[in-house]
C-alpha positions as CSV (number, residue, x, y, z in Angstrom):
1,X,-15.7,49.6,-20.4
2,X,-15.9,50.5,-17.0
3,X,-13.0,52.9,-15.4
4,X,-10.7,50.2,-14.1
5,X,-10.6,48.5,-17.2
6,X,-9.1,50.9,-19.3
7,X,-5.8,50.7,-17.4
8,X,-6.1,46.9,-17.4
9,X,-7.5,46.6,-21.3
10,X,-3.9,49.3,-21.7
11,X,-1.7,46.0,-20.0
12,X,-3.4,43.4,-21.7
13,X,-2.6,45.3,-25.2
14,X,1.1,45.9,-24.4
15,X,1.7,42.7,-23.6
16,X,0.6,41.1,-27.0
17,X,2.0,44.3,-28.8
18,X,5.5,42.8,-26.9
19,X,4.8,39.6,-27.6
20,X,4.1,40.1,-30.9
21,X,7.3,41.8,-31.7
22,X,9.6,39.2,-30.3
23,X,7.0,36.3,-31.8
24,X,8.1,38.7,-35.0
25,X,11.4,38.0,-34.0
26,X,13.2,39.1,-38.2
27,X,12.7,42.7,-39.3
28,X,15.0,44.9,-41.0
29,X,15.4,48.6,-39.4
30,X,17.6,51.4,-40.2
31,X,20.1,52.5,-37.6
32,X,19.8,55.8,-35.8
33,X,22.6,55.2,-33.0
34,X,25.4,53.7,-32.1
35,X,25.2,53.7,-28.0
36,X,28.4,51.9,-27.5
37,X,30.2,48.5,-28.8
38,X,27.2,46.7,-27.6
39,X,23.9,49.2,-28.1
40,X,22.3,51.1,-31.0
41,X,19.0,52.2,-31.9
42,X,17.0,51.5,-34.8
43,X,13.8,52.9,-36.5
44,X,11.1,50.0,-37.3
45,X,8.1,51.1,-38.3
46,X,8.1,54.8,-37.2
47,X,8.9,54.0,-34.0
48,X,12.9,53.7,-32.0
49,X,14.1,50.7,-30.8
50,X,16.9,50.0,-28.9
51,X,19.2,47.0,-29.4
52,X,21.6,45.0,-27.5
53,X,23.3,42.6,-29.1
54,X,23.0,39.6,-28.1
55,X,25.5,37.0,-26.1
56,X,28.3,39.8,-26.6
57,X,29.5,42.3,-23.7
58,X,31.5,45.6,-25.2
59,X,33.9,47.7,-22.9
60,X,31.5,50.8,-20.6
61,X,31.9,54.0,-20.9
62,X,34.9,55.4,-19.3
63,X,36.6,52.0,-19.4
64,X,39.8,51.5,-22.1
65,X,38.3,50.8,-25.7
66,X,34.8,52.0,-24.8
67,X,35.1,54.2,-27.5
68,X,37.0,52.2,-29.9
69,X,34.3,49.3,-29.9
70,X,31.6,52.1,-30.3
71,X,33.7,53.5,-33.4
72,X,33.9,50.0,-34.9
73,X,30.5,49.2,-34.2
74,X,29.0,52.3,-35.5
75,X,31.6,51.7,-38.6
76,X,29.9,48.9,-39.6
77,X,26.0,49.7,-39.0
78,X,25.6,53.7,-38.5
79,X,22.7,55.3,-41.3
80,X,22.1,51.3,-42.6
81,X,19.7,49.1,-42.6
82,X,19.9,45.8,-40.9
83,X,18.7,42.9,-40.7
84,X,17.1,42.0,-36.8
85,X,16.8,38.5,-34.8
86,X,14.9,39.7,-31.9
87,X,15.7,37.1,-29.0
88,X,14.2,38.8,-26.3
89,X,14.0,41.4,-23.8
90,X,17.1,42.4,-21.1
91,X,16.3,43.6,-17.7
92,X,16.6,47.5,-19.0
93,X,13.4,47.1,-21.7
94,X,15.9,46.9,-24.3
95,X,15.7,44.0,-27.9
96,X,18.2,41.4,-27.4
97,X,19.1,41.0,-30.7
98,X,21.8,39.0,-33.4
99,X,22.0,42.1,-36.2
100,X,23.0,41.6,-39.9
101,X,24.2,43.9,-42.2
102,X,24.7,42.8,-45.7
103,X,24.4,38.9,-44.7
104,X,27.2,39.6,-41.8
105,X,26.6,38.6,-38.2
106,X,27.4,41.7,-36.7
107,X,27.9,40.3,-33.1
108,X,30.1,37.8,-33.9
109,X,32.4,40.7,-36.2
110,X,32.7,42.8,-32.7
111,X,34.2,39.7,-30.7
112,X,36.0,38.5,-33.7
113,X,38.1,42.2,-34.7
114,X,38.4,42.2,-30.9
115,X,36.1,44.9,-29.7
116,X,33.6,42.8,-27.7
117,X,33.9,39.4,-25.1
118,X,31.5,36.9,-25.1
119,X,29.1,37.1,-22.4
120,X,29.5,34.2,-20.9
121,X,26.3,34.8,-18.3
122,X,24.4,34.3,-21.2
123,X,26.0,32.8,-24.3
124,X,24.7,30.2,-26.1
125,X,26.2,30.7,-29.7
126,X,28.0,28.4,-30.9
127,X,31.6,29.5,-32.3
128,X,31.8,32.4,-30.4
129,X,34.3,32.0,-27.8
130,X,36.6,30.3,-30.5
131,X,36.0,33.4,-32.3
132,X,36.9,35.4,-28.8
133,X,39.8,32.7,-28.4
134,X,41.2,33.9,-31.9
135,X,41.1,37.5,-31.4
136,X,42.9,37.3,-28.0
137,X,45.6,35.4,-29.1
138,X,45.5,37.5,-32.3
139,X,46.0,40.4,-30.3
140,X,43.1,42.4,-32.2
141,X,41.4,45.1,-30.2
142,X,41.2,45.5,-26.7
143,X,43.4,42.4,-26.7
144,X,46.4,44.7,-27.3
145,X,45.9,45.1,-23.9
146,X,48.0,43.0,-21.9
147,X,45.4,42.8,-18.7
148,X,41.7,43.9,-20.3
149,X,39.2,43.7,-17.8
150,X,35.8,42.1,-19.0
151,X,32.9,44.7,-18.6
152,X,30.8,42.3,-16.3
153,X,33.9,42.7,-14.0
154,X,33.9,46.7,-14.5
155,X,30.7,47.4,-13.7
156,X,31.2,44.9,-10.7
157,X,33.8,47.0,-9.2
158,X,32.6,50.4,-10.2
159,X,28.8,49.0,-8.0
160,X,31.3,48.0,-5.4
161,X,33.2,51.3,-5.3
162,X,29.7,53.5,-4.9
163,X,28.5,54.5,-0.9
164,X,26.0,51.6,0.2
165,X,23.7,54.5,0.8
166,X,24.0,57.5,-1.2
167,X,20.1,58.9,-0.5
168,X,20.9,58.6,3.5
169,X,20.3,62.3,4.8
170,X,24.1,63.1,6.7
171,X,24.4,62.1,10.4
172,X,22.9,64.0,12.7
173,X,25.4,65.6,15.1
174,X,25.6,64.4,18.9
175,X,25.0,67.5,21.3
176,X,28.0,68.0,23.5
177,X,30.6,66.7,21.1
């Protein structure tokens, strides 16, 4: 193989290892972190991989229930092993994933005890926002809250908040002034 294949041959192999695992799409893994009310991590085969769950959006760090939809998540799933619907890839490299634990659809258990909205960008399951509909009125969770802002919306104003151009070196001063 000559010495620009190797890099190439390296590409070529990723991208059916990737495809392979998503063609895979059921595995079972056993959890090794709970991230937040929306991300853990999982060993599968000797190797990590970390989950989001799928069609559901959980409060961010720093933002009011962050750490109560964390605690419920990692209530139900920490030290287990679950069962995995890969669906995909998001934009950060991680599984998009519908996890089961004991036969129990774990995404639709965070929107339903309140600790997670639908994610409406890219929801697609069926019964969820009745599920999200039930909790809210329900007041379970961050529902308690009589304004909770959606985490889409969070992150929104938190981007918006941040100087346009943090890396800029300062101004340089005008002589004479």
């Amino acid at each position: 193989m000559s010495a620009g294949g190797a890099p190439r041959f390296a590409l070529v192999l990723a991208s059916c290892l990737l495809a392979a695992e998503v063609a895979a799409a059921s595995y079972a893994a056993r959890v090794v972190a709970v991230h937040d009310g929306d991300t853990l991590t999982v060993l599968a085969q000797r190797r990590e991989v970390r989950l989001r769950l799928a069609a559901i959006d959980a409060p961010e760090r720093g933002q009011p229930y962050a750490q109560a939809s964390r605690r419920a998540l990692a209530a139900r799933v920490a030290g287990r092993v679950v069962d995995i619907e890969a669906r995909g890839r998001d934009r950060y490299g991680r599984t998009l994933a519908v996890v089961r634990v004991d036969g129990v659809d774990v995404n639709r258990a965070q929107v339903r005890d309140g600790w997670a909205w639908v994610f409406r960008r890219v929801a697609d399951e069926p019964g969820l926002l009745a599920l999200e509909d039930e909790a809210r009125r329900e007041r379970r969770g961050l529902w308690r809250d009589a304004h909770p802002v959606p985490p889409w919306t969070w992150r929104d104003r938190l981007a918006a908040a941040r100087p346009r151009d943090a890396a800029a070196p300062p101004a340089t001063p005008v002589p004479g002034r």
